[in-house]
C-alpha positions, -999 to 999 in steps of 0.1 A, spaced: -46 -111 20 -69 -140 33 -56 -136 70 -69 -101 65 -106 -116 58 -104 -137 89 -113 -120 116 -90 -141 143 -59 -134 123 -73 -101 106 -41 -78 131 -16 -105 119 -23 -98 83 -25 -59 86 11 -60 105 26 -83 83 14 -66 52 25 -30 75 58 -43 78 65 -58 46 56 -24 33 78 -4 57 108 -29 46 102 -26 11 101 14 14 136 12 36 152 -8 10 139 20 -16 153 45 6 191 26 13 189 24 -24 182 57 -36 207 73 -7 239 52 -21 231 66 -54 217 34 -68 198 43 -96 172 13 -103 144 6 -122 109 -3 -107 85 -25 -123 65 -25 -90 27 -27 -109 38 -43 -139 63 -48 -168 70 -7 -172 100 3 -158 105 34 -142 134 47 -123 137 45 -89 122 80 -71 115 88 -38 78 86 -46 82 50 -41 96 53 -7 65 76 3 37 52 -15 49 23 1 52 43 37 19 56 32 5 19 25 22 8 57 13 31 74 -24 29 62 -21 -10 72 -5 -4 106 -36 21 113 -60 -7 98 -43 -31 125 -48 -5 153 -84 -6 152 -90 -40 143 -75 -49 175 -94 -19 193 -126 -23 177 -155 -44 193 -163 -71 166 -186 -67 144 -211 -83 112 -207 -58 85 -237 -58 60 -234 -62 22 -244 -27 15 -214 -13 38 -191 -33 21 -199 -31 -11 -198 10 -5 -163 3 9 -152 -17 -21 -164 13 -45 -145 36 -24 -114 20 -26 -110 15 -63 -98 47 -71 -70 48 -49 -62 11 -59 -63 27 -94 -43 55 -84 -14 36 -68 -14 9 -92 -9 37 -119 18 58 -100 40 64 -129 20 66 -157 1 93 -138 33 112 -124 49 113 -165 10 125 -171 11 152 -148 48 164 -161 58 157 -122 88 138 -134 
């Protein structure tokens, strides 16, 4: 996460964290295609088995970092002020929330 703070090595981190995320959701996939049926404690100590819901949260995070590298290597550089990034911090804890609490909410909803 700090190489992500650092402006000179800001791209590195987002790929790296882009492509850990696209490995971990291949492995997911390999797994659930050979019939594998594992449990995922991915957020904490509950367990939950295996789904494909995995596979698309952790594609949708990599690709959310691979995007985030994109225009960090695009963008012109920049001094963000405290107010921008405090808004930006706000925004964001929802979805951290939200994909931090993938299974609880997805028994909630009845989904599964």
């Amino acid at each position: 996460m700090l190489t992500v703070l650092v402006p000179a090595t800001r791209v590195l981190g987002l790929s790296l964290a882009g492509g850990t995320l696209a490995l971990f959701a291949a492995v997911l996939a390999r797994a659930l295609l050979s019939g594998r049926r594992s449990s995922c404690a991915c957020f904490g100590t509950r367990s939950s088995p295996l789904a494909w819901r995995h596979v698309v949260r952790n594609g949708l995070l990599g690709a959310m970092a691979a995007v985030a590298a994109g225009y960090a290597a695009t963008a012109p550089p920049f001094r963000p002020d405290l107010s921008g990034v405090v808004v930006a911090a706000l925004a964001a804890v929802p979805v951290v929330i939200g994909v931090v609490a993938l299974d609880d909410l997805w028994d909630l909803l009845g989904a599964g």
